[in-house]
N, C-alpha and C positions, 0 to 999 in steps of 0.2 A: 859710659852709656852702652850698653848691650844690644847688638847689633840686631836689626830684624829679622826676623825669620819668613820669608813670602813661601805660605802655603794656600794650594791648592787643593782642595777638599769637593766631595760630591753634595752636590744638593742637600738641602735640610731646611723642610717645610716652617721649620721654626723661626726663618728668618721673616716670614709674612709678621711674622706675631708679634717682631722683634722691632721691623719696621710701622708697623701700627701702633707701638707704645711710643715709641719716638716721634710719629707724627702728631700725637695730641700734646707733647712736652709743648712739639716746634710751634703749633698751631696757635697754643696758649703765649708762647715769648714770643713770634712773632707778630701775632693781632691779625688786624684789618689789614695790613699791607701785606698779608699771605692770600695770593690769588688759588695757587696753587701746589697742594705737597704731596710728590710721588714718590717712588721707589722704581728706582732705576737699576741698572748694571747688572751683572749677571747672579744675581742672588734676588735679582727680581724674574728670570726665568724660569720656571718650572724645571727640572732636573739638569739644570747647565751645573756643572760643575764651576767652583768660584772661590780667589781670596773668600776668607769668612767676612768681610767687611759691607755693610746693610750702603747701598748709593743711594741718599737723598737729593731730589730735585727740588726745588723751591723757585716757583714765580710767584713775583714781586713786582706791584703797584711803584716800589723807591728803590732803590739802590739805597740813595742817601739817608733816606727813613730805615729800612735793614743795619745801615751802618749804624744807626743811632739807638737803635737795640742791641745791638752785638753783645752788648755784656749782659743780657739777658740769656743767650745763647751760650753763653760764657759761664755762664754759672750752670748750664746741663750739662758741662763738662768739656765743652767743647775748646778746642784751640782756635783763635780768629787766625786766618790766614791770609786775606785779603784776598787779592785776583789769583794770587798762587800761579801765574804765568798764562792767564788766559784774561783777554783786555774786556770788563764788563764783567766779571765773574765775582762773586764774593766765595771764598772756600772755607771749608771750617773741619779739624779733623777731631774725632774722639775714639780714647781707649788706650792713649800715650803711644810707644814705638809699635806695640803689635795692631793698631786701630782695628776700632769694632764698626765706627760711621766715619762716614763723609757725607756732608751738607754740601750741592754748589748751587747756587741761587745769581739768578736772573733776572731782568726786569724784561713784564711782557713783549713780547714783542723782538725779542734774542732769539737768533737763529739755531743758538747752541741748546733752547729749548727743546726749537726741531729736532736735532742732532741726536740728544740725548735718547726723548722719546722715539725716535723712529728704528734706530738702533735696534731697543731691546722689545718693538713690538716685532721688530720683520725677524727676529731670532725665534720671538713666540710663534709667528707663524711659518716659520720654515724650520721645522724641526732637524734635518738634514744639515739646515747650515750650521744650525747650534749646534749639532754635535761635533761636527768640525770643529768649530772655537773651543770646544769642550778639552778636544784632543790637542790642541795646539796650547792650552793653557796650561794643562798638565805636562806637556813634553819643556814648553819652556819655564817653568820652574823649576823642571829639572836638573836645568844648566846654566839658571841664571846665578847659582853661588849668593842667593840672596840680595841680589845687587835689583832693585825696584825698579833701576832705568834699563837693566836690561835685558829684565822682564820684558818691559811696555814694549821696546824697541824690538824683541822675537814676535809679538802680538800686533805689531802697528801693522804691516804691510795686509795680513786679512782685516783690522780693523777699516782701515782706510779705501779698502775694496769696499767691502760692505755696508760702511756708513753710505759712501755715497750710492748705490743701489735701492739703501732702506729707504735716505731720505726722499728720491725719489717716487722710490712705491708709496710711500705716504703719504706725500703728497697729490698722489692721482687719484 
């Protein structure tokens, strides 16, 4: 298996385009128990620099009803992952080792809906911070030697500053 390659690359308007074909696949496999499907993570901020990989958010009326279409989702190419290490999460990755998406889906009412969403609005509106993560993404790619956890784990300490910040601007 050939190993990943984690790149960082600048903004490209094309992932808006990229993420709106894929939300009427999901919209269609999903049905009636799609509350709601966004575009998340940093290919959903306007000139953040970002892995090329499109984040989709997905709330969901079931869990267990999601579960029971998964091979619906399954056949748009997707990998089922299950909670993928987060308890209430459904995960789903496409594009094989280099991934192009990631699906994580929720049922209403999950905090990490919060999470997600607050995240990448208070990045939209604080442009200043975004670019900080901008430059903190790019420097640790640099040095993460491809290794994806040690990536996240150069990234985690301003993530976890800032989620909890957003989540609360968001909430006010």
């Amino acid at each position: 298996m050939n190993q990943r390659i984690i790149a960082v690359v600048d903004y490209d308007p094309s992932w808006v385009t990229e993420f709106e074909n894929e939300k009427k696949l999901l919209a269609k496999a999903i049905g009636k128990n799609a509350v709601m499907i966004e575009h998340i993570g940093s290919t959903a901020v306007k000139g953040l620099p970002s892995k090329p990989v499109i984040d989709i958010l997905v709330e969901v009326t079931s869990i267990f009803d999601l579960d029971i279409s998964s091979n619906k989702i399954q056949a748009l190419g997707y990998i089922v992952k299950g909670e993928n290490g987060i308890a209430g999460r459904r995960y789903f990755q496409k594009g094989g080792n280099q991934r192009s998406h990631h699906i994580h889906a929720f049922t209403t009412g999950d905090l990490n809906l919060i999470r997600h969403r607050a995240f990448k609005e208070y990045l939209i509106a604080h442009p200043m911070i975004a670019t900080e993560y901008g430059e903190i993404k790019k420097s640790s790619v640099l040095i993460c030697e491809n290794n994806i956890n040690t990536y996240m784990e150069l990234k985690n300490k301003f993530i976890q500053k800032y989620e909890k910040l957003a989540v609360a601007w968001f909430n006010s």
